[in-house]
NUGUVO-772867 format. One record per atom (N, C-alpha, C): y, z, x; residue in one letter. Coordinates in pm, whole numbers, padded with zeros to 5 digits, always signed. Atoms other than C-alpha are relative to their C-alpha. Example, Ala and Ser with C-alpha at 12.3 -4.5 7.8 and 13.67 -1.06 7.14 Angstrom:
REM NUGUVO-772867
-00119+00000+00089a-00450+00780+01230a+00120+00000+00090a-00119-00006-00082s-00106+00714+01367s+00109+00073-00077s
***
This chain:
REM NUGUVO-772867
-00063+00123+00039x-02063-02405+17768x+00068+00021-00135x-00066-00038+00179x-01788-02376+17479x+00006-00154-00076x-00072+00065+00016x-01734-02628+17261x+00108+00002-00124x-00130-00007+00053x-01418-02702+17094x-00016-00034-00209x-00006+00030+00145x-01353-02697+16692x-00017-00128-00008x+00061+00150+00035x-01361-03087+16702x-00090-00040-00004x+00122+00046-00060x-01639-03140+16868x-00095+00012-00153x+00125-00131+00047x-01853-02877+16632x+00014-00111-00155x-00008+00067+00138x-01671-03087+16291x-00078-00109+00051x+00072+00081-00041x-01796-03407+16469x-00146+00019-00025x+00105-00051-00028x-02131-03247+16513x-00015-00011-00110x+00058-00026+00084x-02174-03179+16159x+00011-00089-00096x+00008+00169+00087x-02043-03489+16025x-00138-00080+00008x+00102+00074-00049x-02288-03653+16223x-00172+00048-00047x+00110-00096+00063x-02562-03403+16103x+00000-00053-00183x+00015+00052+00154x-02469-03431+15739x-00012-00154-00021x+00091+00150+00051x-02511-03813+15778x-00113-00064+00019x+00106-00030-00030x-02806-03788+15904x-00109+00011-00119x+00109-00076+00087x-02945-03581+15635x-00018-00110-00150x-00038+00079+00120x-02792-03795+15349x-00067-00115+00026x+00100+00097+00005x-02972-04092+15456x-00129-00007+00030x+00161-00043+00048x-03293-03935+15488x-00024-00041-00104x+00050-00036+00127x-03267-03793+15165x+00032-00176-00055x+00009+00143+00043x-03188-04179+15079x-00071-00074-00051x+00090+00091-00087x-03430-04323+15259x-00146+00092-00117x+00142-00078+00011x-03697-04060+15134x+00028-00056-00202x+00041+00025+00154x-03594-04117+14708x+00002-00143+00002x+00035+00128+00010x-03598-04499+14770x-00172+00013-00003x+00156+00017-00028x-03938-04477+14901x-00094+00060-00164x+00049-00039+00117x-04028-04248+14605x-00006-00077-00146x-00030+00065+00134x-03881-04484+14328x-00090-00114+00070x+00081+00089-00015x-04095-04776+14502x-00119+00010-00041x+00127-00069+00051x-04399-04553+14479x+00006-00030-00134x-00006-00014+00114x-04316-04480+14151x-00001-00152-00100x+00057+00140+00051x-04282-04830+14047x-00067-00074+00019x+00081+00037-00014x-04522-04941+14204x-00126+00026-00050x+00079-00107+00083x-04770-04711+14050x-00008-00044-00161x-00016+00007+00151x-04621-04779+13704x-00019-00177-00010x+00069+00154+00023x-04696-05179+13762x-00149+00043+00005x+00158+00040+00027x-05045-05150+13852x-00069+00093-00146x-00010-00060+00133x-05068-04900+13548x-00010-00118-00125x-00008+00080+00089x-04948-05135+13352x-00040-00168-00013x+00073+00126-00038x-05116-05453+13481x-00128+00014-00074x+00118-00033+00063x-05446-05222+13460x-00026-00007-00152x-00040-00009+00151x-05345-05158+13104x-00025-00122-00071x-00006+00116+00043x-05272-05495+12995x-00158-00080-00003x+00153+00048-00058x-05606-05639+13174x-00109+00028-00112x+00118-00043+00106x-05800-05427+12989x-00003-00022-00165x-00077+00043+00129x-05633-05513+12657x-00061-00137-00014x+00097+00154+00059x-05745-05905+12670x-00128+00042+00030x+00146+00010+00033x-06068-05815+12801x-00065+00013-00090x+00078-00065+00138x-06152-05582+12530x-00002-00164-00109x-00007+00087+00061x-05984-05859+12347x-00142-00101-00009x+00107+00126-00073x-06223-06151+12467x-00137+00058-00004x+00159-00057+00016x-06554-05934+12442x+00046+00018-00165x-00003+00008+00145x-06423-05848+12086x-00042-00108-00055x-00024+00134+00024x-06401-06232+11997x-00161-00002+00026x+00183+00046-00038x-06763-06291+12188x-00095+00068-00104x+00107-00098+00063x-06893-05968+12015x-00023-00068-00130x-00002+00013+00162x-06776-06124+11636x-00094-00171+00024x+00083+00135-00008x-06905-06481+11744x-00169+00010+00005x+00143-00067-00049x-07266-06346+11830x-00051+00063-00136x+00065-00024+00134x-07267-06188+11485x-00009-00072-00078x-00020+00088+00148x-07163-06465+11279x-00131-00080+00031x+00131+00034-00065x-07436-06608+11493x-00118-00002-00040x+00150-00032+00004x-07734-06408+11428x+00025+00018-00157x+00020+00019+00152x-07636-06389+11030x-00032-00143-00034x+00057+00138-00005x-07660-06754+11073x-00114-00010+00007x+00138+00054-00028x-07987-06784+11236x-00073+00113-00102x+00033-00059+00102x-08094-06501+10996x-00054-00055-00109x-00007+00081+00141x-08022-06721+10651x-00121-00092+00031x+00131+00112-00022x-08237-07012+10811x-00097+00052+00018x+00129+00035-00059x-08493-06834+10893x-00048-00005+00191x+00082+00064-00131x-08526-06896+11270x+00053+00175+00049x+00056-00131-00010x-08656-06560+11379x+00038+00013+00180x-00047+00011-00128x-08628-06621+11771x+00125-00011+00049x-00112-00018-00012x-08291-06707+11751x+00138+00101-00026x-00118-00151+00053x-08158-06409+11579x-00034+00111+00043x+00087-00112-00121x-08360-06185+11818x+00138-00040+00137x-00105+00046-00127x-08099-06371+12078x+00089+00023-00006x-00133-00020+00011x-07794-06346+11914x+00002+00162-00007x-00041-00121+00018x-07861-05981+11837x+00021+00101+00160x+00014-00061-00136x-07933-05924+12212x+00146+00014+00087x-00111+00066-00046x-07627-06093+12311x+00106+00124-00055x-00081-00062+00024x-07450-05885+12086x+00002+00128+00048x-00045-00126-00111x-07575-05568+12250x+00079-00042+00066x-00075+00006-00097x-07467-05680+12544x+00139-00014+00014x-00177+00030+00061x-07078-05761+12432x+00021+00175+00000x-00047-00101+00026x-07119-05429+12262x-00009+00149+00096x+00009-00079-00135x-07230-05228+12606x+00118-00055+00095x-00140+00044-00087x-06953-05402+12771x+00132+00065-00047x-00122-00043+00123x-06667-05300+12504x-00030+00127+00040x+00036-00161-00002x-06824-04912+12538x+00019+00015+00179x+00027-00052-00159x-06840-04919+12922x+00172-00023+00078x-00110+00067-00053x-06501-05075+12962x+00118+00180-00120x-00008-00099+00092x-06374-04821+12703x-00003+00166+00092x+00039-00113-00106x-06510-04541+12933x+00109+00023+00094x-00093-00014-00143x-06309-04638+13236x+00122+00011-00056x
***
């Protein structure tokens, strides 16, 4: 079976457009990835930024706290706030970690 010079250009037109919208098709997909990736990145990022924030805040409230119950005197209560404040400050370190 021969076929003719037209045909064969045809053929490769059709081939090279082919390929070109692969390769299209394939760096769209990649830049979606890619931004998609770089949002939750930066969502994660952010997130973790107020949390810290917001346990910071709890952590300093909890101290002003137990220097409070300290001054007065009330011995049970500054056993609480100091507990509390571990706990803020194991949160802040564990969050920190990840």
């Amino acid at each position: 079976m021969k076929i003719s010079a037209k045909k064969c250009f045809i053929i490769s037109k059709i081939i090279n457009l082919n390929v070109k919208i692969l390769l299209n098709q394939s760096i769209f997909e990649s830049s979606l990835v890619t931004f998609w990736y770089g949002s939750c990145l930066n969502f994660k990022t952010t997130n973790k930024n107020s949390i810290m924030r917001d346990l910071t805040n709890k952590y300093e409230s909890a101290k002003e706290n137990s220097i409070e119950f300290m001054e007065k005197g009330q011995i049970s209560a500054y056993f609480n706030a100091l507990l509390e404040m571990n706990k803020y400050k194991r949160l802040m370190i564990a969050i920190v970690a990840n």
